[in-house]
C-alpha positions in Angstrom: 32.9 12.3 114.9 35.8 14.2 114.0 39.5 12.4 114.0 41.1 15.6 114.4 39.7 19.1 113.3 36.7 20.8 112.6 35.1 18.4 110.1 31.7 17.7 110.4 29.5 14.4 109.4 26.3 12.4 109.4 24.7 9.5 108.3 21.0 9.1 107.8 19.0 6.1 107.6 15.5 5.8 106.8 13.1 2.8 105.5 9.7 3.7 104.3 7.3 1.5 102.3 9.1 -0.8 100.0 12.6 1.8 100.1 15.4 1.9 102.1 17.6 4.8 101.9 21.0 6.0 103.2 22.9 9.0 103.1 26.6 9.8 104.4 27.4 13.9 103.9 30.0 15.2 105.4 31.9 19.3 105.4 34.9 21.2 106.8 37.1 18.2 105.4 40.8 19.6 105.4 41.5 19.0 101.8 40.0 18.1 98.5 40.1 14.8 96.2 38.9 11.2 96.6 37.8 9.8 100.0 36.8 6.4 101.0 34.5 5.1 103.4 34.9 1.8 105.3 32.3 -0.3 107.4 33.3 -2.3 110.0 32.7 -5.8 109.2 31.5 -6.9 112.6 30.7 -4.7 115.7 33.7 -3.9 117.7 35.6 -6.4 115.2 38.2 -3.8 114.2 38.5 -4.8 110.7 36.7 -3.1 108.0 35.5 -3.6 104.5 35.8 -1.2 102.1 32.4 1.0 101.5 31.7 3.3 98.6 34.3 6.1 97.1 33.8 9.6 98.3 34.8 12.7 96.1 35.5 15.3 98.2 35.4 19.1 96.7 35.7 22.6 98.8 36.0 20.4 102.1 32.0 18.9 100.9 31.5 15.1 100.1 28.4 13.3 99.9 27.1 9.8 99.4 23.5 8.0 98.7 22.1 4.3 98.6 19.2 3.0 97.9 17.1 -0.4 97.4 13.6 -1.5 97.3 12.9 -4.1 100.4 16.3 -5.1 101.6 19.4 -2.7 102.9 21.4 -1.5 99.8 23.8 -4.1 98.6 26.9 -2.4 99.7 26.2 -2.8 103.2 26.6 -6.9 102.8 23.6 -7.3 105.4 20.3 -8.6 104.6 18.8 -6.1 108.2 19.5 -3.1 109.4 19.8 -4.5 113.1 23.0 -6.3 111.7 24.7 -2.6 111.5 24.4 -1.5 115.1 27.2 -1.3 116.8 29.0 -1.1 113.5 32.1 1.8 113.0 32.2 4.2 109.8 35.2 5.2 108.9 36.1 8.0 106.1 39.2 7.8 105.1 41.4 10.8 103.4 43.0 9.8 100.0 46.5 8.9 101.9 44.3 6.9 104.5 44.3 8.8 107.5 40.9 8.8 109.8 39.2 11.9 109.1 35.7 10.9 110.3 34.0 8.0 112.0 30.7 7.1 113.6 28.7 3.8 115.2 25.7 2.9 114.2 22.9 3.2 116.6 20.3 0.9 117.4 17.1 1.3 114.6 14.3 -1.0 115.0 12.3 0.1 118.1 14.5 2.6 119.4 13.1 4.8 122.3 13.2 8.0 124.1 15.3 8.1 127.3 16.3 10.3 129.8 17.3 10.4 133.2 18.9 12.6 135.6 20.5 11.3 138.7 21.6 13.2 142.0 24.3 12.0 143.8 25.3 12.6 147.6 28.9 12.2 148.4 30.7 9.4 149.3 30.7 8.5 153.3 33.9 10.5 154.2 34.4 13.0 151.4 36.8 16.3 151.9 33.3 17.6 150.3 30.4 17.1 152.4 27.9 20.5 151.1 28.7 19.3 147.2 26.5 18.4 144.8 26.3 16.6 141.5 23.6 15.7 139.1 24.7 13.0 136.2 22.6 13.4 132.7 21.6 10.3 130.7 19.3 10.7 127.2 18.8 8.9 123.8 17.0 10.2 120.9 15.5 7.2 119.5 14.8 8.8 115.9 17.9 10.4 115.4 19.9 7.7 117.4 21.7 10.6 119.3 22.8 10.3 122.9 24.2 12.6 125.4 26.0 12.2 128.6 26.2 15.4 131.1 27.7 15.8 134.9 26.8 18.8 137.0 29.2 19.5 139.9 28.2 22.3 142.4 29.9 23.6 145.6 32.9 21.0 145.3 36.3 23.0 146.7 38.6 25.3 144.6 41.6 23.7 143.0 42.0 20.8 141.4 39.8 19.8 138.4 37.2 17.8 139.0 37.5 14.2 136.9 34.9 11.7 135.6 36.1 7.8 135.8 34.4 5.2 134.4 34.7 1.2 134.5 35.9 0.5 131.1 35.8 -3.2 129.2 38.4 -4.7 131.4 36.5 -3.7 134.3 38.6 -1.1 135.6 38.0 2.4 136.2 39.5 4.9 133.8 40.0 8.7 133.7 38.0 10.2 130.3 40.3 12.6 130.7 38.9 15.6 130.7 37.4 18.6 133.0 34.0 16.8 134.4 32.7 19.5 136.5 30.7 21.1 133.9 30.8 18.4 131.7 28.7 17.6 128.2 29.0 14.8 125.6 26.8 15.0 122.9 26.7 12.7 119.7 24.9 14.6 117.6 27.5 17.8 117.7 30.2 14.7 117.2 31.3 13.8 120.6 32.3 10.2 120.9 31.0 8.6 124.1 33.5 7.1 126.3 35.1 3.5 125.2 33.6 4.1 121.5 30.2 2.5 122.6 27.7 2.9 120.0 24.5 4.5 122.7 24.1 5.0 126.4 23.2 1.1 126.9 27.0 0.5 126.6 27.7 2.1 129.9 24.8 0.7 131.7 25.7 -1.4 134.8 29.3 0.8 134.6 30.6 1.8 138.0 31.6 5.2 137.9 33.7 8.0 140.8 33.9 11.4 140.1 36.9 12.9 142.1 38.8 15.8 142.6 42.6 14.9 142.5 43.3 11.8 144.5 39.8 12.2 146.8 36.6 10.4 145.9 33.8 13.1 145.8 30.7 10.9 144.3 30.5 7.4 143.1 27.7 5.0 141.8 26.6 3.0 138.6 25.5 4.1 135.6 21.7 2.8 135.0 
C-alpha cells in the first residue's frame, strides 16, 4: 500500500515441501538508492525491527528469503501464523514511509464472499434507495475487498460510509461511498489498518448522506 504516490508493492509467501520462500518486489518508487524494510515486531505493536536492506534502482527494488523447514531467519518467528497481523514497512533512504502492508492470515485461509442488501433506516429522507455492501477474501492471495453500492439516494450531498472504529465509535473513512471500492490487492488499505475483512466483523456501520442516516447495520 502506497504512503503517498504511485509506488506499487507485494509480498509473496509460499511453503512447499521442506522450503519456505519469501519475496518483497516493489516499482514506481520516487527515487533511487538504498531502502530498508522493517517488520513490526508484534501485531498492531507499533514498533518495528529492522528487516533486510533494499537497493532500489530505476524506481525497482526487490528482495528474497529462503530456508529449509522453518521461516527464514530474519523474520525472528519459528511460524508463519506468528506474522499475521504484522505491518511491513519500506522505508526510503531518509526514512520516510514509502510502502507498507499487513500480513494476512496463511494457514487455512478460505474463500469469502458476501453481498448484503440493505433497506433504509425507519424514517429515512430516502425511502425508494437502495444499497448493496460487498464483502470478499482471497484465501490464496490473502487479498480482500470491500465495495458499497448506493442507488436512487437524492441529489446533493455525497454519500459517506461510517464505520465503528477500535474505540467503538463510529467514524467517517472519509471518502465518496456511493460508488465505493477498496481493494488490497491494487493497494487499498482497509479501514483502521486491519490486516483482512475479519477485523471489521461485528462493526456497526451507517451510511448517510450529510447529517441524515440513509442505511445502517453490522458488518458480518
Amino acid at each position: 500500500i502506497d504512503a503517498a504516490g504511485s509506488a506499487k508493492g507485494k509480498m509473496a509467501i509460499k511453503a512447499g515441501g521442506t522450503k519456505v520462500a519469501m519475496k518483497i518486489a516493489a516499482s514506481g518508487l520516487p527515487s533511487d538508492g538504498e531502502y530498508t524494510t522493517h517488520l513490526e515486531t508484534e501485531a498492531g505493536s507499533d514498533t518495528y525491527s529492522p528487516l533486510a536492506r533494499i537497493p532500489v534502482v530505476k524506481g525497482k527494488g526487490k528482495l528474497a528469503f529462503s530456508a529449509q523447514g522453518t521461516v527464514p531467519p530474519e523474520f525472528g518467528v519459528e511460524t508463519l501464523t506468528a506474522l499475521e497481523g504484522r505491518r511491513v514497512e519500506i522505508r526510503k533512504p531518509g526514512g520516510d514511509l514509502a510502502l507498507w502492508l499487513v500480513i494476512p492470515p496463511m494457514q487455512g485461509a478460505t474463500d469469502i464472499k458476501r453481498k448484503l442488501t440493505l433497506l433504509p433506516t425507519p424514517g429515512s429522507p430516502a425511502p425508494d434507495a437502495t444499497a448493496a455492501l460487498g464483502l470478499a477474501f482471497k484465501g490464496s492471495k490473502g487479498s480482500s475487498k470491500l465495495s458499497l453500492k448506493v442507488k436512487k439516494a437524492p441529489e446533493g450531498e455525497p454519500i459517506t460510509l461510517w464505520i465503528e472504529n477500535d474505540g467503538g465509535v463510529l467514524a467517517d473513512l472519509g471518502r465518496d461511498a456511493g460508488n465505493l471500492k477498496i481493494d488490497t490487492k491494487k493497494g487499498d488499505p482497509l479501514p483502521f489498518g486491519v490486516a483482512t475483512l475479519a477485523g471489521l466483523s461485528g462493526r456497526a456501520f451507517e451510511i448517510r448522506q450529510g447529517a441524515e442516516t440513509l442505511f445502517e447495520g453490522t458488518i458480518p
